[in-house]
N, C-alpha and C positions, 0 to 999 in steps of 0.2 A: 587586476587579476587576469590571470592567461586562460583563454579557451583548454580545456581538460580535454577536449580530440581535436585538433585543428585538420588530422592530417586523416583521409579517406578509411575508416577502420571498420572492420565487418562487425555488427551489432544484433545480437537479437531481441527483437520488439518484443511490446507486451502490455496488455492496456490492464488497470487492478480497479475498481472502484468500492467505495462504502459507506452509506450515507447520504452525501449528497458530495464527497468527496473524491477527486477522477485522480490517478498517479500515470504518468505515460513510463514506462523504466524498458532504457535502451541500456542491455546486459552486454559487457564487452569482454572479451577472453583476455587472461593474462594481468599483471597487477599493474593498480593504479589506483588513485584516490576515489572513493565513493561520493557524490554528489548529490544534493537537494536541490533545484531550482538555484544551480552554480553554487552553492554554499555547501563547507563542511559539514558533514551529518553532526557533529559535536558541537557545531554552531547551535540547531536545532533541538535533538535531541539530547538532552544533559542527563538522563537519568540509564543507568546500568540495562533494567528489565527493557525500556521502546528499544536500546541499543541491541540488546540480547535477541531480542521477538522480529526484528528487522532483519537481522540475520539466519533465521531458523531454514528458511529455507535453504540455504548454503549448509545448514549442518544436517539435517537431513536427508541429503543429498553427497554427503562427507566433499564438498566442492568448494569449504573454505578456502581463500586465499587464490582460488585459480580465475575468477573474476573481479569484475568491477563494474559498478553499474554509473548511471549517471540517472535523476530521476526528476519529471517535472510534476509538479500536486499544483493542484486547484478545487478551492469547493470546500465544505466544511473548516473541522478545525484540526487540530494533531493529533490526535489519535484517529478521528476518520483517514486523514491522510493515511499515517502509522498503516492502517490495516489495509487500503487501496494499496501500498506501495509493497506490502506483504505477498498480497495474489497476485501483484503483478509480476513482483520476483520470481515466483514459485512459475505462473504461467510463460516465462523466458525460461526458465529451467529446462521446461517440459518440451519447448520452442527446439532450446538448442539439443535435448536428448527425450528422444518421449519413452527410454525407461524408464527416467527418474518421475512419471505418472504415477503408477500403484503406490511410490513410496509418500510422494508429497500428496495423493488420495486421505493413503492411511491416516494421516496427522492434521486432517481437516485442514489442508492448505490451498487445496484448489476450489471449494467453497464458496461464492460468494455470499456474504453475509446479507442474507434481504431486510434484516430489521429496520424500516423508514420511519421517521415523525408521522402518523396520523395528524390527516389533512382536518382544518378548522373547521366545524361543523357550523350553519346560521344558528343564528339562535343562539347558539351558546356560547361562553367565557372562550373556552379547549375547545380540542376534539372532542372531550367528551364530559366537562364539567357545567355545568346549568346553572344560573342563577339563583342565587337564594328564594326557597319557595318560602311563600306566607301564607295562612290558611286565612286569615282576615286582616 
């Protein structure tokens, strides 16, 4: 399989994270195939909505079709990816135009979503589950 930029192309960076999951997404002007960690996004993503929700920031932006990205994840699982690769779209947007800020604001895209796993307490099962009490 051939390198997707072999040849010097201006890029703009953008780092997304969620979870424990990192996306690095280098936004390139002009069409070309969309990429995961060198793989077809249909390789990965098979369902309509991660495919739809992946792109919102392009449509929010009405900037379908005038990019391409190429995107590397690490860390959690697909939908942590999913939404690392989400902000980090939306944060190249902002990179290569910082209008398109208030709009991708508005739509909860630039965000990062702080919800973590609660860390394992001593003592107990979880975070926050405790052994079965016994009264005698």
């Amino acid at each position: 399989m051939a390198k997707n930029n072999t040849k010097k192309e201006k890029y703009y960076y953008a780092l997304g994270r969620r979870k424990t999951a990192v996306a690095t997404i280098r936004l390139y002007e002009g069409k070309g195939e969309d990429t995961i960690n060198e793989k077809p996004i249909k390789s990965i993503y098979t369902s309509k909505t991660e495919i739809s929700d992946l792109y919102k920031p392009f449509r929010v932006t009405d900037t379908k079709g005038e990019f391409h990205f190429t995107a590397k994840t690490s860390g959690g699982g697909k939908q942590g990816q999913l939404g690392a690769m989400i902000l980090g779209i939306a944060r190249a947007l902002v990179e290569y135009a910082p209008e398109f800020k208030s709009k991708l604001k508005e739509k909860d895209l630039l965000t990062r979503d702080p919800r973590m796993v609660e860390r394992k307490k001593a003592g107990l099962r979880k975070a926050r589950k405790a052994p079965q009490y016994s009264k005698r």
